[in-house]
C-alpha positions, 0 to 999 in steps of 0.5 A: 826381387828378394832372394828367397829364403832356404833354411838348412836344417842338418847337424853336419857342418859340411851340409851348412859350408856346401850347400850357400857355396854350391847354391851360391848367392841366389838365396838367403840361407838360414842354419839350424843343427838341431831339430828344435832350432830348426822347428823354432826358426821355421816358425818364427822366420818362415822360410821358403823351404827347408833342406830337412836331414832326418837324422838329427839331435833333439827333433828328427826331421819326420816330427819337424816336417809333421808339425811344420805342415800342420801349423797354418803359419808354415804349412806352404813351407816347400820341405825337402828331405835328405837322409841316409835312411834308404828303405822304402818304408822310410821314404812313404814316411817321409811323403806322408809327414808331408815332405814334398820332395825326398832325397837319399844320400849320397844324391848330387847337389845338381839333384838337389838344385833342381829339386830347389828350384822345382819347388819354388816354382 
């Protein structure tokens, strides 16, 4: 059965060395730091879904899960969101840009593995 694929978008290198090291080799892993890489390689590579950190250089993850949920190529991409952005206002955002799950820092990577795993169901 192949692995599906989880693209890391998140301009903190600690997230990328975590996340594989937690999650381990149950997926394949994709690594984007900024938010123009993460939108061109979730369009070119598609992956199954996308841990999405709001906060980034270039695009920041409203505009990435926006146009990633528009695009008839990778509308189905599952899209979780992390950020350290804890108004309300930030996460009805987050929803209506389209993410399918919202996750505020600091949250635990058990959390995390479970809402990866709700959404590839």
């Amino acid at each position: 059965m192949k692995k599906k694929t989880l693209l890391i978008a998140d301009d903190d290198q600690r997230m990328h060395d975590l996340y594989p090291q937690y999650l381990g080799d149950l997926y394949e892993y994709l690594h984007a730091f900024n938010g123009v890489d993460a939108l061109v390689l979730a369009v070119d590579l598609v992956p199954d879904l996308v841990i999405l950190d709001i906060v980034m250089p270039g695009l920041d993850g409203r505009a990435i899960c926006k146009a990633l949920k528009t695009y008839p190529k990778t509308k189905h991409v599952r899209v979780v969101m992390v950020t350290g952005k804890r108004d309300q206002s930030d996460r009805l955002v987050g929803f209506e840009v389209g993410a399918d799950d919202y996750l505020e820092k600091p949250y635990s990577l058990e959390i995390l593995a479970r809402s990866i795993e709700k959404q590839l169901r």
